[in-house]
C-alpha positions as CSV (number, residue, x, y, z in Angstrom):
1,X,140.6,40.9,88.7
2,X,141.3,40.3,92.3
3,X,143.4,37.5,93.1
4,X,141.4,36.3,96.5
5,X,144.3,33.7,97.4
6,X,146.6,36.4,98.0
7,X,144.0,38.6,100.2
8,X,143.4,35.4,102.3
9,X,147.1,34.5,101.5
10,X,146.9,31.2,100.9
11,X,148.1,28.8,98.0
12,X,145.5,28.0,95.1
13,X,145.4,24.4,96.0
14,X,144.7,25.1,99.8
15,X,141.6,23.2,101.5
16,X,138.7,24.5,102.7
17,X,139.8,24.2,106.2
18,X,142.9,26.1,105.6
19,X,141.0,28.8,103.9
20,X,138.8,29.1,107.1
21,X,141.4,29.4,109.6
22,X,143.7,32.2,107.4
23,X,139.9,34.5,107.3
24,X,139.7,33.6,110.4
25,X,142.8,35.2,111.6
26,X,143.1,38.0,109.1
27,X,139.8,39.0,110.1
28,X,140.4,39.3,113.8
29,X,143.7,41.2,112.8
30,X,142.4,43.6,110.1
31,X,139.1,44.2,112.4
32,X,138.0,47.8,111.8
33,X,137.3,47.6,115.6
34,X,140.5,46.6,116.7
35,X,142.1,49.5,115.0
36,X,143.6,52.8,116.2
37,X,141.4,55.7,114.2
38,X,143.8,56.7,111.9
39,X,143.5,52.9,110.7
40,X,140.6,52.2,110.6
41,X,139.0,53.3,107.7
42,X,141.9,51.5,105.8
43,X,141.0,48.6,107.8
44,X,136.9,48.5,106.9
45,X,138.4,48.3,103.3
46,X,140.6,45.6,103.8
47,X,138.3,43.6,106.3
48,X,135.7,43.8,103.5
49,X,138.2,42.8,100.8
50,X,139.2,39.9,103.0
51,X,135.2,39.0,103.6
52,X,134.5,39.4,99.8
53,X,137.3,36.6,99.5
54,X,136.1,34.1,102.0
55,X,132.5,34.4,100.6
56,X,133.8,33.2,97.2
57,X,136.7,30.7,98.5
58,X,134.3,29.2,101.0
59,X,131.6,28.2,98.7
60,X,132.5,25.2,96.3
61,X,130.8,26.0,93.1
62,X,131.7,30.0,93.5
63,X,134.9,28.8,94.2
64,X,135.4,26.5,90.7
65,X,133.9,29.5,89.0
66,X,136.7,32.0,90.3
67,X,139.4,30.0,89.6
68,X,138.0,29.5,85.7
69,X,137.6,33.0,85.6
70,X,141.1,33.7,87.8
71,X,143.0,31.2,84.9
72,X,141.2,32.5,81.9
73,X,142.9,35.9,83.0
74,X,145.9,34.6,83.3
75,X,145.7,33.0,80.2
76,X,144.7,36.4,78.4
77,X,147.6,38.3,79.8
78,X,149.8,35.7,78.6
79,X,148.4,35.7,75.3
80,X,148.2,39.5,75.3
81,X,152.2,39.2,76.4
82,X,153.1,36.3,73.5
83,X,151.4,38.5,70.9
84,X,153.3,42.1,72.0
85,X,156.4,39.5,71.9
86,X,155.2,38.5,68.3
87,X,155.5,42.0,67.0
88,X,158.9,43.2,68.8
89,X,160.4,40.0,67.1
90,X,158.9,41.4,63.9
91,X,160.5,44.8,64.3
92,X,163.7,43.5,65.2
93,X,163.4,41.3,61.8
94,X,162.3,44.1,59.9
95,X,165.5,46.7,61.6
96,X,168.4,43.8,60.9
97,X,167.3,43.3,57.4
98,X,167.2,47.2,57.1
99,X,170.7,46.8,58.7
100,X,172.0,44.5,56.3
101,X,170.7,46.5,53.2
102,X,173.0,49.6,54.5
103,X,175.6,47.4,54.7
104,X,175.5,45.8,51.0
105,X,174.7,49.5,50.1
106,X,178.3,50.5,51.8
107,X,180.4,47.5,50.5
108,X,178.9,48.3,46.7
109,X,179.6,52.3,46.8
110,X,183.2,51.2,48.0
């Protein structure tokens, strides 16, 4: 998922205001028209990554949607992260008890 704070660059809790000036200013600097021609088919695609933000930080109700949506992802990778955690802790578990076998194993045979 996109993270449109970062395209706009702007902080999650920024106002509306602040949202409008930052488009505002990225989109007079990343304007496809203001670009050399080497540029500026990079810049369509960031000016319409940038507009793609606005229209979603700039309404209200799109904007409470994203940022469900934008947490819920964050949430799932963090899950997704605890749970890989979960299992390398298991592993570990299972390889020092494995250790400790081989070790009673040598001190017996001795």
């Amino acid at each position: 998922m996109k993270n449109y704070y970062e395209i706009l660059e702007v902080d999650v809790k920024t106002s509306k205001e602040i949202i409008d000036k930052a488009y505002k200013v990225l989109a007079k600097k990343y304007h496809p028209d203001t670009q050399n021609a080497d540029k500026k088919e990079w810049a369509e695609a960031k000016f319409k990554e940038i507009n793609e933000a606005y229209e979603i930080l700039s309404n209200e109700d799109a904007r409470k949607d994203y940022d469900i949506e934008l947490d819920y992802d964050k949430n799932s990778i963090v899950e997704a992260l605890y749970s890989k955690n979960e299992h390398l802790q298991q592993l570990v578990e299972e390889l020092q008890n494995e250790l400790n076998y081989l070790k009673n194993q040598t001190n017996t045979t001795r």
